[in-house]
C-alpha positions, 0 to 999 in steps of 0.5 A: 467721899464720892465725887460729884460730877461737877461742883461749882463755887465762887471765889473773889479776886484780890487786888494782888491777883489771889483767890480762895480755892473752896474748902470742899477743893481743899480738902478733896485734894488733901491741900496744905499750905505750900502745895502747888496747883497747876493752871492749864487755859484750854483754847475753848476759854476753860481753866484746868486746875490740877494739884500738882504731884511731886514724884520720886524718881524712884517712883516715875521709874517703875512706869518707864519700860526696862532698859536693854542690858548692853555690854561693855563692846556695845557700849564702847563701840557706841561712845567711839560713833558718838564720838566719831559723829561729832567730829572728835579724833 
């Protein structure tokens, strides 16, 4: 389904502080009961809804930069400074 630009809707607040999000949303984001959504207050007075996307680490880590490939001398020697930074015999 293409997106619009903008969409707009209303929903009414209950007595306990709960709102309807609008099945186009729902569906658009592939909500199901349970899922969490994200507020953000910008400082302009706009509310940002995000669905908020749980990642494996597994996932998250193929984003992140290789780690360096360190040998047993240098990592030895850096438990020793840390070790020594912190005042330990």
């Amino acid at each position: 389904m293409p997106y619009k630009t903008s969409y707009k809707a209303h929903s009414t607040l209950t007595s306990k502080g709960q709102i309807t999000l609008p099945v186009v949303l729902r569906r658009r984001w592939d909500l199901k009961p349970g899922d969490r959504l994200d507020f953000t207050l910008e400082d302009d007075g706009r509310v940002v809804l995000r669905k908020w996307v749980r990642r494996s680490i597994l996932d998250i880590g193929e984003m992140l930069p290789p780690l360096p490939s360190l040998t047993e001398e240098e990592i030895d020697a850096a438990v020793v400074r840390a070790a020594r930074d912190k005042g330990e015999p």
